[in-house]
N, C-alpha and C positions, 0 to 999 in steps of 0.2 A: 504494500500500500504506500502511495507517495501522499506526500505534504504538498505546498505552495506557501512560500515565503516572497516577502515584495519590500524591495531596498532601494533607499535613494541615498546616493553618497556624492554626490556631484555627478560629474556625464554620465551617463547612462553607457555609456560606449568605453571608461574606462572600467564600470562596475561588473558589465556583459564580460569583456578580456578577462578577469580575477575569477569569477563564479564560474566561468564556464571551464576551467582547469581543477575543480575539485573533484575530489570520489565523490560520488552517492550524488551530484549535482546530474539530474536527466535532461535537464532544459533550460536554457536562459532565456529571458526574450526582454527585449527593452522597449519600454513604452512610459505612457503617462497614466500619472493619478494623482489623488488629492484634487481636483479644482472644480470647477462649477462648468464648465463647456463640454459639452458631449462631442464626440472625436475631434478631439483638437490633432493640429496638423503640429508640427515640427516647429514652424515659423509663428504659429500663433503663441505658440509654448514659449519658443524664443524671447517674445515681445515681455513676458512678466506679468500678465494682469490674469490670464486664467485659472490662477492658484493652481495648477498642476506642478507636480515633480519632474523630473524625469527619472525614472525609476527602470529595476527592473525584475523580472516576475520570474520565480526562481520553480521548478517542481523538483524536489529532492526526494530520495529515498532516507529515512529516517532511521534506518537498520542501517546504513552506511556510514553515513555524518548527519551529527544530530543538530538543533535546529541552535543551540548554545553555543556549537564549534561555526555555525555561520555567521552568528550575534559575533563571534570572535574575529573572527575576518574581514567582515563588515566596517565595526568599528578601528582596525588597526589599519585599513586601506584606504582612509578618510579621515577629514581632520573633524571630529564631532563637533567640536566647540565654535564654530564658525558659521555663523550666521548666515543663510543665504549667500554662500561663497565656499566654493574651493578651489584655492591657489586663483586663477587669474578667469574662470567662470564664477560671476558676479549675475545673482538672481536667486529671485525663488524658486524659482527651476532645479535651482540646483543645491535646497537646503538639503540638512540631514533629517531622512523621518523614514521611521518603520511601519508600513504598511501591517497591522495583522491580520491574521485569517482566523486565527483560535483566540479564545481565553488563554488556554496554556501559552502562546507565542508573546502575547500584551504580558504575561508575568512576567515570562523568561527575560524578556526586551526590557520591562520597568527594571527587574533585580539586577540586570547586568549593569543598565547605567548606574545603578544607588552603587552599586560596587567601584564601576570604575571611578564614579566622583570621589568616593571613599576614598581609593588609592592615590589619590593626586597624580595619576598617570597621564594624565595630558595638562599643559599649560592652561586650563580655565575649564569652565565647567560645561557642560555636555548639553549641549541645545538640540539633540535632536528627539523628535517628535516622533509620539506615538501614538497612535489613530487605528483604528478601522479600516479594513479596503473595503470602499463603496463599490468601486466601479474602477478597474485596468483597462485601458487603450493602448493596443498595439501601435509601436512607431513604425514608422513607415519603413517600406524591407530594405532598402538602403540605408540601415541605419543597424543592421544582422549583422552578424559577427562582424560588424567595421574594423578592429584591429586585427582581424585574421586579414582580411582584404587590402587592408592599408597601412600595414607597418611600417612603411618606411618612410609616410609621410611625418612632415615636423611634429604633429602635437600628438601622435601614436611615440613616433621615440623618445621626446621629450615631457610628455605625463603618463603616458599607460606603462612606455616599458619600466621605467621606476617603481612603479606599485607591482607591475609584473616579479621583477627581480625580489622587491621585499615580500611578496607573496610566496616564494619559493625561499628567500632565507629563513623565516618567521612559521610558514605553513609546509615545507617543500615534503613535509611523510602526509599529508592530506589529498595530494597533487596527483591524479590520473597520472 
């Protein structure tokens, strides 16, 4: 039996590259949620007024990697504490917030930030949000596996493969 977890950590495109290299991860797909517009496109998300994330919609096997080692990954491939921004994507596009699907996931997600605040493991305290998935919009398919497709472009080497590399020092016995 698979789960469905939904994560926004900034682009969507580097969060799809990180999730889609775990065990027990069966699917990635990046899209929107959070906002008030029914299928918003790419460019309207873009502009900041739809209150959509850019997210993305995970289905795991739970008997493989449980949904606590993704809450882990999640938060260490993204800077939590940062407000509608990460690194040089600037918007609410690109806050940090956990979509859940359960109860059990809203806990697991509440317990882990009170922990991480606790530890003072990041420079300031933890802004990201924890909500309910109303409603997933698939982005548009040009927007699939983007770093498999476009590595070599400037902002695939210079933000994805970085979080790539520390996904493999930090997570690399998790890693397909």
């Amino acid at each position: 039996m698979t789960e469905t977890a939904v994560f926004g950590g900034g682009c969507f495109w580097c969060m799809e590259a990180v999730f889609s290299r775990l065990s027990g991860v069966l699917k990635v797909e990046p899209g929107y949620a959070g906002g008030t517009l029914p299928n918003p496109t790419y460019q309207q998300v873009c502009v900041g007024d739809t209150g959509h994330a850019e997210v993305v919609k995970l289905e795991f096997d739970p008997a493989l990697v449980s949904y606590t080692d993704l809450l882990d990954v999640f938060f260490q491939m993204h800077d939590p504490t940062t407000p509608n921004r990460q690194g040089q994507d600037i918007g609410t596009q690109y806050r940090s917030v956990i979509f859940y699907t359960t109860l059990a996931q809203k806990v697991q997600a509440e317990e882990t930030i009170k922990k991480l605040d606790e530890s003072a493991g990041f420079p300031g305290r933890i802004v990201t949000g924890v909500l309910p998935l109303e409603k997933f919009y698939p982005a548009e398919d040009y927007h699939r596996q983007y770093y498999a497709s476009h590595s070599r472009q400037p902002y695939c080497r210079f933000v994805i493969q970085p979080k790539l590399d520390k996904l493999k020092e930090h997570f690399g016995g998790m890693q397909k």
